[in-house]
C-alpha positions in Angstrom: 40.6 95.4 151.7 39.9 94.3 148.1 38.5 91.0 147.0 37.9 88.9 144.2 35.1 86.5 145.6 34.8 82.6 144.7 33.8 79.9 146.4 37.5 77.6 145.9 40.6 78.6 148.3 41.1 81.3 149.7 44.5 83.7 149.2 45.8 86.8 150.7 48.1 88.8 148.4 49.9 91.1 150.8 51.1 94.4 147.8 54.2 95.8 149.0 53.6 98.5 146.1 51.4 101.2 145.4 49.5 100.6 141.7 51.5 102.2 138.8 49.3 104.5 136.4 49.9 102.4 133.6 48.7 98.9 135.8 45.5 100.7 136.8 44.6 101.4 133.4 45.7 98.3 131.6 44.9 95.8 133.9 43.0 97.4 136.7 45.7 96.7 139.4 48.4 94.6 140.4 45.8 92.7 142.2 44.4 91.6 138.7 47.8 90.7 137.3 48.8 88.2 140.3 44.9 86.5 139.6 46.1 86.2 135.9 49.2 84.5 136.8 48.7 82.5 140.0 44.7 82.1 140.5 42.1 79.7 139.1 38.7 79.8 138.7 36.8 79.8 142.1 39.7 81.3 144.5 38.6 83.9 146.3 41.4 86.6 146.9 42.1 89.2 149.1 44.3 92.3 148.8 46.0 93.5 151.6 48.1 96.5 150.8 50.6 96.3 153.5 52.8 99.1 152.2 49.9 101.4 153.6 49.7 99.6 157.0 46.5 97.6 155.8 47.2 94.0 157.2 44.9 90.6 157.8 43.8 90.3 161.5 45.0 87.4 163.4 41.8 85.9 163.8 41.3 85.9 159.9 45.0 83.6 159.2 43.6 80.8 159.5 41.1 80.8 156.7 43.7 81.5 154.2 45.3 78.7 152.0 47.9 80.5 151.3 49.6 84.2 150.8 51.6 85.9 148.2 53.9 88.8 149.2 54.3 91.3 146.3 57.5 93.5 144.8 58.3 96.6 146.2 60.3 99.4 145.3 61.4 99.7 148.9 64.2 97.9 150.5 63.3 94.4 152.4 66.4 95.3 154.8 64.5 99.0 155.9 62.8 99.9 159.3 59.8 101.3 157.5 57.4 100.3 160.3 55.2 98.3 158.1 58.1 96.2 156.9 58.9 95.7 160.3 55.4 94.8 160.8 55.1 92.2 157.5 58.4 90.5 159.1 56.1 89.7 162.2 53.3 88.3 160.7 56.1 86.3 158.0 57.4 84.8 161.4 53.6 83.9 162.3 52.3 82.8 159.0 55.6 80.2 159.1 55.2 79.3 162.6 51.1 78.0 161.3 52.9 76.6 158.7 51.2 78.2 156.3 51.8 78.7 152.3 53.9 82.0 151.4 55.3 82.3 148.4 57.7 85.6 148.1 58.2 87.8 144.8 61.4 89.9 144.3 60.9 92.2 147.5 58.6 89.7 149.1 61.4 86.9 148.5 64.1 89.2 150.3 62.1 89.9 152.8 60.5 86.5 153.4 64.2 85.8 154.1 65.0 88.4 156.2 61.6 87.8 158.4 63.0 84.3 158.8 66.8 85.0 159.7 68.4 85.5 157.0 70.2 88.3 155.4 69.3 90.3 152.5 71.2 93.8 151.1 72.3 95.7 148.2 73.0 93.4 145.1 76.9 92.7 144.7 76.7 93.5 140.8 74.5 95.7 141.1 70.6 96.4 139.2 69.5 93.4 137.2 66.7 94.1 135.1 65.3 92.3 131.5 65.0 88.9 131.4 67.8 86.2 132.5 68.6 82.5 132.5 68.0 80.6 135.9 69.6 77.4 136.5 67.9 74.8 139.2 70.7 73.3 141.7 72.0 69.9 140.8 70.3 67.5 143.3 67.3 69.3 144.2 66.1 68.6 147.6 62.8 67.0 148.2 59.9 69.6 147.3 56.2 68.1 146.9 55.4 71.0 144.8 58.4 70.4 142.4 57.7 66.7 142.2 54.2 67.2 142.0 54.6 69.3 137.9 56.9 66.4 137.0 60.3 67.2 134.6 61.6 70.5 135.6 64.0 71.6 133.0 67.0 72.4 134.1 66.8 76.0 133.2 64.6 78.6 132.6 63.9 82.7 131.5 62.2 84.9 134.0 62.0 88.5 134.0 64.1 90.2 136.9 63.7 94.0 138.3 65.8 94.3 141.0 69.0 96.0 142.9 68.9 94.1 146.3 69.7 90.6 146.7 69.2 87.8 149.6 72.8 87.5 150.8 72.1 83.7 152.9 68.7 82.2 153.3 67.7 81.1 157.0 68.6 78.1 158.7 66.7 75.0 157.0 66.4 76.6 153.6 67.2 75.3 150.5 68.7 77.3 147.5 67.2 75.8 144.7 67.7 78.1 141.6 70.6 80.3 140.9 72.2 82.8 137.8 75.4 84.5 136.7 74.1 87.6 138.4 72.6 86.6 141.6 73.3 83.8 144.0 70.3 83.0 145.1 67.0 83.1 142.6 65.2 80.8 144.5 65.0 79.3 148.0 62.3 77.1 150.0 61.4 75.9 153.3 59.8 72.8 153.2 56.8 72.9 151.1 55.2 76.3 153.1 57.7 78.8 152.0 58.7 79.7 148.3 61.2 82.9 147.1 61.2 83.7 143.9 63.6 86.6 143.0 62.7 87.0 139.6 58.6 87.6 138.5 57.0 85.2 137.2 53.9 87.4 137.0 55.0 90.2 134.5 53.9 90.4 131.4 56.6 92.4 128.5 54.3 95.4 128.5 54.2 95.6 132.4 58.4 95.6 132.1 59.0 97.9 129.5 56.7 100.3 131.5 58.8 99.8 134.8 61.8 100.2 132.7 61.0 103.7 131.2 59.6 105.1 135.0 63.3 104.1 136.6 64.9 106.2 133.8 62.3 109.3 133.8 63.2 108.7 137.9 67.1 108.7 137.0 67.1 105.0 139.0 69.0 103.9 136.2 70.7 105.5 133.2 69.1 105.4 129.2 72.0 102.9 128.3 71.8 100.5 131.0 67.5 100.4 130.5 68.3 99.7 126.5 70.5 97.4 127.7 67.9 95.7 129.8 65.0 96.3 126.6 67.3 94.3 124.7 67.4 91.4 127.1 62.6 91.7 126.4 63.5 91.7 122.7 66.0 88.5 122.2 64.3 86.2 125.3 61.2 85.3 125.6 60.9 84.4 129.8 58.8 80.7 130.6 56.1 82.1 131.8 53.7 79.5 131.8 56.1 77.0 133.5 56.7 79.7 136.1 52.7 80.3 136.6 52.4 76.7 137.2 55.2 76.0 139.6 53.8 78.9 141.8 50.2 77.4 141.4 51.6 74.3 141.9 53.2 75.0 145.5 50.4 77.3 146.3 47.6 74.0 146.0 49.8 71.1 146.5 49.2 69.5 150.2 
């Protein structure tokens, strides 16, 4: 376990992802890059990486304020034993009513630990950055009313090819696009999906972008495609930091 020591609250990011080359070196790990976006001065965070079985004992929950579930190039809807295992303790962090907020992987399967359903994306890869709309009569979220005017629509850089098909009983979709249904969903004020990721920065993308093609995930036109999506949009991310910090704090 990593951590980042203050003396404020106290978070858990559970990384569904193994560094990239490129984060190490720039930033010094994912770790640092959801601090950045998400953290303030004081927090103390914690960094579990789940996708090599390393998990917060059941004891420790309870001195968390809250946990963030990371991206993953692996799907939510596998067997993989530790996804199995991270749908468990997403059952048991809800049941404490504790403060998860999911990102791209960590929103499907957020869902998915919580009854929904998640799969393959019906229109397939969406990657650069696109134009989220919030639902017309919002339900009730302290977090949401706690920023004040949310606009109605917003960028936000998306890397992605699976989708959450229907969110569980008692959520709320609550942001939406052309390409996929279902960009953001909550539960009360303890859970938060976020398809989309509010924590990358351009150069972070671009990087991604060029590994899925060296990998052949996805073909030279389709990622220049996608490059010229970074070039002619610039994605909110402050307002997207500060919604996530915002639900992570608010009580």
């Amino acid at each position: 376990m990593v951590v980042l020591k203050g003396r404020g609250r106290r978070y858990a990011l559970l990384m569904a992802a193994r560094d990239s080359d490129y984060v190490k070196k720039l930033y010094g790990g994912y770790l640092n890059v959801f601090v950045d976006a998400f953290g303030d001065d004081g927090d103390r965070w914690d960094l579990f990486r789940v996708v090599d079985g390393e998990f917060p004992e059941a004891g420790e929950l309870d001195a968390y304020d809250g946990f963030v579930v990371s991206g993953s190039p692996y799907d939510a809807y596998g067997n993989d034993l530790w996804i199995v295992r991270l749908c468990l303790l997403l059952r048991r962090l809800n049941d404490m009513g504790k403060k998860v907020l999911g990102i791209c992987f960590g929103h499907q399967v957020l869902c998915r630990a919580l009854g929904g359903k998640v799969g393959r994306a019906c229109n397939g890869w969406d990657i650069g950055v696109r134009q989220v709309a919030m639902v017309d009569n919002l339900p009730s979220c302290g977090f949401l009313e706690h920023l004040g005017e949310m606009p109605d629509k917003f960028m936000i850089m998306e890397c992605h090819q699976d989708e959450v098909w229907e969110v569980p009983i008692g959520a709320d979709v609550i942001a939406f696009s052309e390409k996929t249904g279902v960009e953001m969903f909550s539960i009360g004020d303890n859970i938060l999906g976020i398809q989309g990721h509010p924590e990358y920065t351009h150069d972070i993308l671009y990087n991604l972008i060029d590994r899925l093609v060296n990998n052949s995930n996805i073909d030279s036109d389709f990622a220049s495609e996608a490059r010229k999506t970074l070039e002619a949009a610039e994605p909110h991310r402050k307002l997207l930091e500060k919604m996530c910090k915002s639900f992570l704090k608010w009580r």
